[in-house]
C-alpha positions as CSV (number, residue, x, y, z in Angstrom):
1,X,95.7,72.0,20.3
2,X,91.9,71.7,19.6
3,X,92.1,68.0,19.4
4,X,94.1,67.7,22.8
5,X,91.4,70.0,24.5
6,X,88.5,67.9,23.4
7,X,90.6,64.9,24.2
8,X,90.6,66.7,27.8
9,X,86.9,67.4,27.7
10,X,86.0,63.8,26.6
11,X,88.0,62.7,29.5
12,X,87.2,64.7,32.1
13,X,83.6,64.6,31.0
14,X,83.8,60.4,31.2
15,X,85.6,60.7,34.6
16,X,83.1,63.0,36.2
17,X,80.0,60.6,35.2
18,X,82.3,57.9,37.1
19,X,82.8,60.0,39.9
20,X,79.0,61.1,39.8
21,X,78.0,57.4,40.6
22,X,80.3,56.8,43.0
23,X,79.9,60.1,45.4
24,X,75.8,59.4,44.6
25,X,76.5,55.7,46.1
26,X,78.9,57.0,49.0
27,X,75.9,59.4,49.6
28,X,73.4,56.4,50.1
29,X,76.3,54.8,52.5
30,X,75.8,58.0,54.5
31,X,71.8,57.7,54.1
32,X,72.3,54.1,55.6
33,X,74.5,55.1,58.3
34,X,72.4,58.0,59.6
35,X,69.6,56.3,59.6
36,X,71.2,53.1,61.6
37,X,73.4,55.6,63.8
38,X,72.3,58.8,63.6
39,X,74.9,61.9,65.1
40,X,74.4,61.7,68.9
41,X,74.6,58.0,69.9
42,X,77.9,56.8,71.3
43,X,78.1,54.2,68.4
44,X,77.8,56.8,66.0
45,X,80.1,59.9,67.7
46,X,83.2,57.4,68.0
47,X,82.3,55.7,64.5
48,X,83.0,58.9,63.0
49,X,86.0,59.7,65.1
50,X,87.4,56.3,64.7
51,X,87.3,56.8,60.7
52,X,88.5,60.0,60.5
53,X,91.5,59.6,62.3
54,X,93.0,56.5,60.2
55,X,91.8,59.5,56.9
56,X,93.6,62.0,58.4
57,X,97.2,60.6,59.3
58,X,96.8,59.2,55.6
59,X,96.2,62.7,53.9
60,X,98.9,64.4,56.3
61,X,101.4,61.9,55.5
62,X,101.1,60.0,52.6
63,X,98.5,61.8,50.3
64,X,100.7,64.9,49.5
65,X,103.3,62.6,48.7
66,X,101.3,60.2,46.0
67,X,99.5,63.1,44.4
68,X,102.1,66.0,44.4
69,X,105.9,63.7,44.6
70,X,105.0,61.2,42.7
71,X,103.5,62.2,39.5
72,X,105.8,64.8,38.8
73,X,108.8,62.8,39.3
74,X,107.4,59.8,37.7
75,X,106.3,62.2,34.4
76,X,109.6,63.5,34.1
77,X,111.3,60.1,34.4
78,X,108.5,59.0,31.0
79,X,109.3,62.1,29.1
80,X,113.2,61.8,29.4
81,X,114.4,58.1,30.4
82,X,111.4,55.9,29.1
83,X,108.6,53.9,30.2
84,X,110.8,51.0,31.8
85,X,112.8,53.6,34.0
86,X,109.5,55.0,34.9
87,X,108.1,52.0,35.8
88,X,111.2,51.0,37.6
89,X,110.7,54.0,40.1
90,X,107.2,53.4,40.6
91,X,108.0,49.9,42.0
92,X,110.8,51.8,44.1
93,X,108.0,54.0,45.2
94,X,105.3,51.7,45.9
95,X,107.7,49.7,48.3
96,X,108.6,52.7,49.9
97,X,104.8,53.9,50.6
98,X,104.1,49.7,51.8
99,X,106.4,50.2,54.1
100,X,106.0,53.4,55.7
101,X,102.1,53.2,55.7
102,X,103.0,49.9,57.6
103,X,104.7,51.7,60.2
104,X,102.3,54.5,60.7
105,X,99.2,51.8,60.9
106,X,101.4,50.0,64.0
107,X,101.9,53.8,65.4
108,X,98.3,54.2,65.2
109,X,97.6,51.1,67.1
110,X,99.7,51.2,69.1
111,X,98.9,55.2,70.1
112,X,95.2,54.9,69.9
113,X,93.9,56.0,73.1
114,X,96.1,59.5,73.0
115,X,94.9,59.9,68.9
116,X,90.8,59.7,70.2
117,X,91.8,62.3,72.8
118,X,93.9,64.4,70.7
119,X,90.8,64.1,68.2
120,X,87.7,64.6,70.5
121,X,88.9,65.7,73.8
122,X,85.3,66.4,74.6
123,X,84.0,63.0,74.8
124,X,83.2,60.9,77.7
125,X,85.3,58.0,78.8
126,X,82.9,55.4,77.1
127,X,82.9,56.9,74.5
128,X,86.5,57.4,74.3
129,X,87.1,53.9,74.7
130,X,85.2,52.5,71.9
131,X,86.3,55.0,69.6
132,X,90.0,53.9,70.5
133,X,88.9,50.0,69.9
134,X,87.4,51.2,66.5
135,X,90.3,53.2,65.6
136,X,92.3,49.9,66.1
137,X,90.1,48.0,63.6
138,X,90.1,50.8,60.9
139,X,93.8,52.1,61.2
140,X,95.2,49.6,58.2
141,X,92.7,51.3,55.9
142,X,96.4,53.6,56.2
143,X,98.0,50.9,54.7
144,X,95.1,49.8,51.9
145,X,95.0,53.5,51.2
146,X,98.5,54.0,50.6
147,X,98.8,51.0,48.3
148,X,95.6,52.2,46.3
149,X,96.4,55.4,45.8
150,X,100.1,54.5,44.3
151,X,98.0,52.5,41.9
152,X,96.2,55.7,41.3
153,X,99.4,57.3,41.2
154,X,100.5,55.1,38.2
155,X,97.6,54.6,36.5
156,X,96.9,58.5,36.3
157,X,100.5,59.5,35.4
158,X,99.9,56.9,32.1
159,X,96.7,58.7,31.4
160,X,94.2,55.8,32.6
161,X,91.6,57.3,34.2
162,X,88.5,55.3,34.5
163,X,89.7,52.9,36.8
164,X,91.2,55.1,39.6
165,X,88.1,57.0,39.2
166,X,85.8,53.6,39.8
167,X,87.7,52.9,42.9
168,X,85.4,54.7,45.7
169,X,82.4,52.9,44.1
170,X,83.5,49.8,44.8
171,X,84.9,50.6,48.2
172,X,80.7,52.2,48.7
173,X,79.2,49.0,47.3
174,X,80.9,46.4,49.8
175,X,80.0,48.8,52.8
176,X,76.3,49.2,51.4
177,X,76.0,45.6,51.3
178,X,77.1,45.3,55.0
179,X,74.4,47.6,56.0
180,X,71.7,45.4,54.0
181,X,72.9,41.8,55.3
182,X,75.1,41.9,58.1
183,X,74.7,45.1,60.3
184,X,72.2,43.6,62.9
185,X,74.7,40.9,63.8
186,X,77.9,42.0,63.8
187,X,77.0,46.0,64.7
188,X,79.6,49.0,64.6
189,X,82.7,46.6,64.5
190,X,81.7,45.1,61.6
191,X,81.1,48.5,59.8
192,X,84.7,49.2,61.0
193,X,85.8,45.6,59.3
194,X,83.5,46.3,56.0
195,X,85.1,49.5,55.6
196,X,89.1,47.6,55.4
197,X,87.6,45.3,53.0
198,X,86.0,48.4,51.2
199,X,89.4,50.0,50.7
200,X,91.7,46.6,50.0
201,X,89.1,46.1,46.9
202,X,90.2,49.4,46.4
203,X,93.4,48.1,45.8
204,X,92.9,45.0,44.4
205,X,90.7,46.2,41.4
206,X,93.2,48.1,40.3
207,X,95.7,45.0,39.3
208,X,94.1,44.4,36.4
209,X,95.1,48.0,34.7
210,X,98.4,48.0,35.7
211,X,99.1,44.1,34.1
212,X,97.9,46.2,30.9
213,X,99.9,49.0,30.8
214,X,102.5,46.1,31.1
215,X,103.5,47.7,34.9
216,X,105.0,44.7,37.0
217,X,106.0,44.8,40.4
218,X,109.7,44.5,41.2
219,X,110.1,44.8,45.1
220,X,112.6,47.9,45.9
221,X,112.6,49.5,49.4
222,X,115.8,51.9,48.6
223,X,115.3,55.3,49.9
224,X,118.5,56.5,47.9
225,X,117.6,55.8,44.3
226,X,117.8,59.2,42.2
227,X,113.7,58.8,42.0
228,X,113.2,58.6,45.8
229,X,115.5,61.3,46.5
230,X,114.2,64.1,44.2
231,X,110.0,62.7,45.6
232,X,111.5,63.3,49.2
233,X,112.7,66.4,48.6
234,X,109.8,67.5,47.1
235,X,107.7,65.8,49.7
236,X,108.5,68.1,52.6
237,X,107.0,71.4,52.0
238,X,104.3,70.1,49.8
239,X,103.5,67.5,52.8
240,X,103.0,70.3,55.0
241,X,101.2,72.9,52.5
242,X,98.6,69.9,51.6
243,X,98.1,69.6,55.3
244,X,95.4,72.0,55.6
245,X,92.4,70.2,55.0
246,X,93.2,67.3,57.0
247,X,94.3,69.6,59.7
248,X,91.4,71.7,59.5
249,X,88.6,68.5,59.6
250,X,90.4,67.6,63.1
251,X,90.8,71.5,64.6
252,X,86.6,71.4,63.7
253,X,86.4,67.9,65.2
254,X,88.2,68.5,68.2
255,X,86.3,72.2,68.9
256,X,82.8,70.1,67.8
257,X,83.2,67.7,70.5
258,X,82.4,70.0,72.9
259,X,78.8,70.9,71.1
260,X,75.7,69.2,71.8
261,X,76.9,66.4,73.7
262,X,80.0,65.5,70.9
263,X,77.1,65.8,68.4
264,X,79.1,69.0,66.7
265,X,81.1,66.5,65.4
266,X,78.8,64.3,63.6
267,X,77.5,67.3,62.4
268,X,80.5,68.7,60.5
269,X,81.1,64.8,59.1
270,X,77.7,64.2,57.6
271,X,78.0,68.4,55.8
272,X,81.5,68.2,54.6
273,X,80.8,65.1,52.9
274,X,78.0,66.2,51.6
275,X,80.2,69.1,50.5
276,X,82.6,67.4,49.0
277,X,80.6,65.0,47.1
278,X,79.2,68.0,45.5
279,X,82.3,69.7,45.3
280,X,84.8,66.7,44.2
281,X,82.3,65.3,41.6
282,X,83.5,68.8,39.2
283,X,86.4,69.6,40.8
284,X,88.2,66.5,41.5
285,X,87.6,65.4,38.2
286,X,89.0,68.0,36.6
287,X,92.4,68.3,38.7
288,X,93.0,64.2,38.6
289,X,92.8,65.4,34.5
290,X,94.9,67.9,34.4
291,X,97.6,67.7,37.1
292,X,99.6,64.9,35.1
293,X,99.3,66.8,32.1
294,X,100.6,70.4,33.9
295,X,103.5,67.8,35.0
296,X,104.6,66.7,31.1
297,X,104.3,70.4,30.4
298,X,106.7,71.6,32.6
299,X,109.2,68.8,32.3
300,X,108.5,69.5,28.6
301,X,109.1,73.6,29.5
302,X,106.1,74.3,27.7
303,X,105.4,77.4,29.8
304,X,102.8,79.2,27.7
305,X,100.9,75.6,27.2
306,X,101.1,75.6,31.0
307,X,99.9,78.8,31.3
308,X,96.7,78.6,29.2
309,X,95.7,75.2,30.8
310,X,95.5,76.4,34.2
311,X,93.5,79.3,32.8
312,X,91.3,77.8,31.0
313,X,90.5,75.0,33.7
314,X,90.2,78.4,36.3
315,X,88.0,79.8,34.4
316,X,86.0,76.8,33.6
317,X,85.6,75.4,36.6
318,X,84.5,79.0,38.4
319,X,81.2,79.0,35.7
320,X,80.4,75.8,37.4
321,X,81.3,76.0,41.1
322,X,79.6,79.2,41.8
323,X,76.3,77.7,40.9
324,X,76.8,74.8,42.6
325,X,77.2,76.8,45.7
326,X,74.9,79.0,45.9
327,X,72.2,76.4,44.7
328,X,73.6,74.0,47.9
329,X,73.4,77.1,50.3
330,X,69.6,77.3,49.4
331,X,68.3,73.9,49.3
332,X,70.3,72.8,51.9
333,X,67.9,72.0,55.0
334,X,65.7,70.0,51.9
335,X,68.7,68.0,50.7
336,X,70.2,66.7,54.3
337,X,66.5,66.1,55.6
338,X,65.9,64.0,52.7
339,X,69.7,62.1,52.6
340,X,69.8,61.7,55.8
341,X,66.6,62.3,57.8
342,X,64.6,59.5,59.4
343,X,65.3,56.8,62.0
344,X,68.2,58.1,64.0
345,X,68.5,61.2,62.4
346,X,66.1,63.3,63.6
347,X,65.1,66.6,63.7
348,X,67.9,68.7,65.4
349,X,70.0,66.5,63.3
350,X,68.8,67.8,60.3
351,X,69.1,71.0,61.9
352,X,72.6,71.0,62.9
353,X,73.7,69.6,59.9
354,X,72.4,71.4,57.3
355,X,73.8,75.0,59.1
356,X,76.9,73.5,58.8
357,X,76.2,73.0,55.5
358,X,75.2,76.3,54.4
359,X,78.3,77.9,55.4
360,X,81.0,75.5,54.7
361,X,79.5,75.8,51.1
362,X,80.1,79.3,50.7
363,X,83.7,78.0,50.6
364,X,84.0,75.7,47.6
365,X,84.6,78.2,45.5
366,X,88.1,78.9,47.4
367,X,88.0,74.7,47.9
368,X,87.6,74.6,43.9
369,X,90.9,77.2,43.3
370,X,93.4,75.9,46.3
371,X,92.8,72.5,44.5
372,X,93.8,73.7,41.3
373,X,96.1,76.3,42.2
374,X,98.1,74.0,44.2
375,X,98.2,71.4,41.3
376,X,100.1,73.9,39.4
377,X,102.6,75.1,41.9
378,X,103.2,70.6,42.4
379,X,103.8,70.1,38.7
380,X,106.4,72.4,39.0
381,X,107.8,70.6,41.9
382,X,107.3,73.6,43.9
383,X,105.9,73.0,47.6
384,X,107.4,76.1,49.3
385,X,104.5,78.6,48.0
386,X,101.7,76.1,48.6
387,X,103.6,75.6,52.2
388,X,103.8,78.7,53.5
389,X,100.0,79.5,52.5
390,X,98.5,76.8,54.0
391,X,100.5,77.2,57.1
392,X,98.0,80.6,57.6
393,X,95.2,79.7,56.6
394,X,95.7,76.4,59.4
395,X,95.9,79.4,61.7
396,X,93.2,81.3,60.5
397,X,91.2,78.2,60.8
398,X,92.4,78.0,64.5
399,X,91.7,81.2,65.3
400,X,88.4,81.7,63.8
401,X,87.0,78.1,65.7
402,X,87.7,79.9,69.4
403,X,86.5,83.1,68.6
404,X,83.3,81.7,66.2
405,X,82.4,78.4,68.1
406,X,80.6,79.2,71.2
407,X,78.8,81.9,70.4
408,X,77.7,80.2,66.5
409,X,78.1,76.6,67.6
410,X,78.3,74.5,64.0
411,X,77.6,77.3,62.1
412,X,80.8,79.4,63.7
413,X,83.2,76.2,62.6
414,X,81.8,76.1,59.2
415,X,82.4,79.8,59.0
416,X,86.1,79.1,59.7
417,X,86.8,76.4,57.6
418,X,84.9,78.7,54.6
419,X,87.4,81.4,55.7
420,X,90.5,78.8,56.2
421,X,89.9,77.7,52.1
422,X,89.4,81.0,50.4
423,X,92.2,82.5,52.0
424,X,94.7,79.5,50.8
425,X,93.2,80.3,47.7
426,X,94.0,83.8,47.9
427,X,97.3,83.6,49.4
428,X,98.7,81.1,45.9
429,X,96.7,83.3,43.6
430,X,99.1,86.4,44.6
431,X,102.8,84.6,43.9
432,X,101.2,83.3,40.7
433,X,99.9,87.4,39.4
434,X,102.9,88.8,40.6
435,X,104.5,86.8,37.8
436,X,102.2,87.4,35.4
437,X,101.5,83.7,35.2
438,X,98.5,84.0,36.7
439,X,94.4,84.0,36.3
440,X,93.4,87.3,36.5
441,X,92.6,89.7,33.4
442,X,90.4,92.3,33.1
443,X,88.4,90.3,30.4
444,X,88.3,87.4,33.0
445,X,87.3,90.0,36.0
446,X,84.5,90.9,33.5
447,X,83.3,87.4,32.8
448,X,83.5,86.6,36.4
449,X,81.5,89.7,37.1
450,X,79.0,88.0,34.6
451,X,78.9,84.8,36.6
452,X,78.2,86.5,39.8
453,X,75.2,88.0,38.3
454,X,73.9,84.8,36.4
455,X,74.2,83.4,40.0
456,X,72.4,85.8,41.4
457,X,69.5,85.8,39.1
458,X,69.6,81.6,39.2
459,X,69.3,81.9,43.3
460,X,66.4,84.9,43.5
461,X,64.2,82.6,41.3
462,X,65.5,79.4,43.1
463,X,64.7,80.8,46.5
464,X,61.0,81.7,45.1
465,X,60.0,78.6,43.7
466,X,61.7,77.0,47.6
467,X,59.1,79.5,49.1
468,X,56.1,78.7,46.7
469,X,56.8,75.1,46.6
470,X,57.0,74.5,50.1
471,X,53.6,74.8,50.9
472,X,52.1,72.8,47.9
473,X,53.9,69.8,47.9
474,X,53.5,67.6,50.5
475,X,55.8,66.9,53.6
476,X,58.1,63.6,53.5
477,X,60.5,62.0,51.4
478,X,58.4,62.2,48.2
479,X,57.5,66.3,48.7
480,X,61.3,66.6,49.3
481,X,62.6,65.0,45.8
482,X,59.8,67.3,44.2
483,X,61.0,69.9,45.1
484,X,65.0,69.6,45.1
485,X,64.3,67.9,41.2
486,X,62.1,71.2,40.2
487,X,64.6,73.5,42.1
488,X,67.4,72.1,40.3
489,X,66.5,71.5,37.0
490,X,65.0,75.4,37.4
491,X,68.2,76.6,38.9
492,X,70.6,75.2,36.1
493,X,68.1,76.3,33.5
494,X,68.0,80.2,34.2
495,X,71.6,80.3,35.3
496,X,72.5,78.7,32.1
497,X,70.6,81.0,30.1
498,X,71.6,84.5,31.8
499,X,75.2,83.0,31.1
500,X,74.4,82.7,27.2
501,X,72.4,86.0,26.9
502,X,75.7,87.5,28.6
503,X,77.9,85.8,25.9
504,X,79.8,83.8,28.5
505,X,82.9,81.6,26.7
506,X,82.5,78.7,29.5
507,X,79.1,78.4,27.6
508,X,80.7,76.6,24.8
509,X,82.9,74.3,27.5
510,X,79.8,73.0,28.8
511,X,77.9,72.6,25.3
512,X,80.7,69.9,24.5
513,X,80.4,68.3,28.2
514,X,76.8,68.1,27.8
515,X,77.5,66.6,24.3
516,X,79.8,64.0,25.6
517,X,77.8,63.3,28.4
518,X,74.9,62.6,25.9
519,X,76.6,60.6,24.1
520,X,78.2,58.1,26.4
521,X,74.3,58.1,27.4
């Protein structure tokens, strides 16, 4: 057991330092585009529109299926009929995705002009249009992303990692490169054709892995093998229960259409990334670790294996969101004026975005649970929990966003998308402790406690050294690294070290991540 967790640690440790690159590249992509585009230009409010639509039919549709239907299935099929028979229905399965991502990119095509409304009713006709010409050019990223991400699918569920984890850097490289040589001539419909190629090399760089693992492609688009059936009838409820983040981004795009002149919606684009860059780097790296091995647990009915794995990666992964947090809450107006701020981006901009910012990050710790909370209920091949949860907090969302958004503007829909994630969080926590198979204990509730105060203490001497610093260094770009780099490296010191003079256990999890991190250099 002690070799299998460092195994873990190892793993997760070398995915997150690949994810760290290629969130801190997809950040510079959002520098670039700022600066060219900025939030309230008509370019740059049907850009964003344009993209996220094509993103979020992909996530509502296909996504639930690829990361919840068919790892499970596929794990269970390894475990008890072989690697050939698994392989077999991952063929079946990629056909199927091919051809239904197909469908839904003609859909979106074809139904454009009703999607932008439906999206940003709150835009004027020009607008409008070009957003529904862009949304034409971008929507077979649907297809590209559902080809990718069965890769991932496959790769992930055979324990190869590195690769699926490489695939947004390469996707960030090709549409960095556009931005260098090509933007001037070709303009916001060649950013729209740089990001397709960005997410076919996706794709395409994943070939190489799956000729290794000795996966070959057999074409199969039966919807009645024993494979298909079982990921379709796990892939109802679970499509609607992971529905609520994609369904939240366009309740908060369509309600931030009608602030500032559409500029709302820029607004919440440019602060969730930046959220979830943060966020995804720990997080995401973690889950994409340990969702295919919850899955061999429980089609190896391991249930108290199960059980202390979800714990531990609870409890480890609270000792590091909760920092991250608070420390993105204070430095936030620092951290979008210096990513973002300059040419287009300018002042009320920064503003704007970095309110959103503040607020929609007193939600990843919710974010952080829902993601691995949900994980466990999917390995199980149990959507109906996750399904009726989500359902509210979608709700919640909704209702929060007409009462919060015109007297807060941004701030009110960052509140409800805050609210929206801790309550799913909540509401999968409860099935899970009524059970007895859940998180809570009173030697956790005491540790927590602990990390609550070691946050506390970390952001009283962050926000000092913000108020000191401030007025010695000087303004720009240069006076703005300073003092994120000293606020930082300050914060993670004294957080750290209240957390070891309080005897905290996640103390010795991220000894051996800083270890492995040191070593791999």
């Amino acid at each position: 057991m002690a070799r299998e967790n460092e195994h873990a640690t190892r793993t997760i440790s070398i995915v997150m330092v690949i994810t760290l690159i290629g969130k801190i590249l997809g950040l510079y992509r959002d520098h670039l585009m700022a600066v060219h585009y900025g939030t309230a230009g008509m370019e740059a409010k049907a850009f964003y529109v344009a993209s996220r639509i094509p993103r979020v039919f992909f996530d509502v549709v296909f996504a639930s299926a690829i990361a919840a239907c068919f790892i499970p299935v596929f794990s269970e099929y390894l475990t008890k009929k072989g690697k050939q028979e698994a392989f077999r229905f991952g063929g079946n399965f990629l056909s199927v995705m091919t051809l239904l991502t197909a469908l839904l990119t003609g859909l979106g095509i074809l139904f454009a002009e009703p999607l932008v409304t439906l999206f940003a009713d709150g835009y004027d006709a020009q607008t409008a249009a070009l957003a529904a010409s862009l949304t034409r050019v971008m929507f077979p990223t649907v297809l590209f992303t559902g080809v990718a991400f069965s890769f991932v699918g496959i790769l992930q569920a055979m324990d190869r990692f590195n690769i699926p984890a490489l695939i947004s850097t390469v996707s960030n490289l090709v549409i960095i490169g556009y931005f260098y040589f090509l933007d001037e001539e070709y303009g916001v419909y060649g950013l729209a054709a740089a990001y397709l190629a960005g997410w076919l090399l996706q794709a395409l760089v994943q070939v190489p892995s799956l000729k290794q693992i000795g996966f070959r492609y057999h074409p199969n688009f039966s919807f009645r093998t024993d494979g298909m059936r079982r990921a379709f009838a796990l892939m109802g409820p679970v499509m609607v229960s992971t529905w609520v983040q994609p369904i939240n981004l366009t309740i908060n795009s369509r309600f931030g259409s009608h602030l500032y002149d559409g500029a709302g919606v820029s607004a919440m684009e440019y602060s969730t990334n930046l959220y979830l860059v943060i966020a995804g780097v720990f997080i995401l790296s973690i889950t994409n670790v340990i969702f295919p091995k919850l899955s061999r647990l429980t089609a190896q009915h391991q249930e108290a294996a199960f059980r202390d794995t979800l714990r531990q990666t609870v409890h480890g992964s609270l000792f590091f969101v909760l920092p991250m947090a608070a420390g993105l809450m204070l430095l936030a107006r620092p951290l979008v004026s210096f990513l973002y701020g300059g040419g287009e981006f300018d002042e009320f901009s920064v503003s704007i975005t970095s309110q959103a910012l503040v607020w929609v990050s007193l939600g990843m710790v919710g974010y952080g649970l829902q993601n691995i909370l949900s994980r466990s209920y999917f390995a199980r091949q149990d959507g109906r929990t996750p399904l009726v949860a989500g359902a509210i907090s979608i709700l919640a969302n909704l209702g929060l966003c007409m009462v919060l958004t015109e007297p807060l503007g941004v701030a009110g829909l960052a509140i409800s998308s805050t609210v929206s994630s801790t309550l799913y969080a909540v509401l999968l926590l409860i099935p899970l402790e009524a059970r007895g198979e859940g998180v809570l204990s009173r030697e956790f509730l005491g540790d927590f406690g602990k990390m609550l105060l070691a946050a506390v203490g970390m952001s009283a001497v962050v926000w000092l050294a913000r108020t000191g610093l401030e007025s010695l260094l000087p303004s720009g770009k240069l006076g703005e690294v300073v003092l994120l780099g000293l606020c930082a490296a300050l914060g993670a010191a004294v957080y750290f070290l209240l957390a070891g003079l309080m005897r905290l256990e996640e103390m010795k999890l991220a000894g051996s991540v800083w270890n492995k991190l040191r070593k791999r250099g």
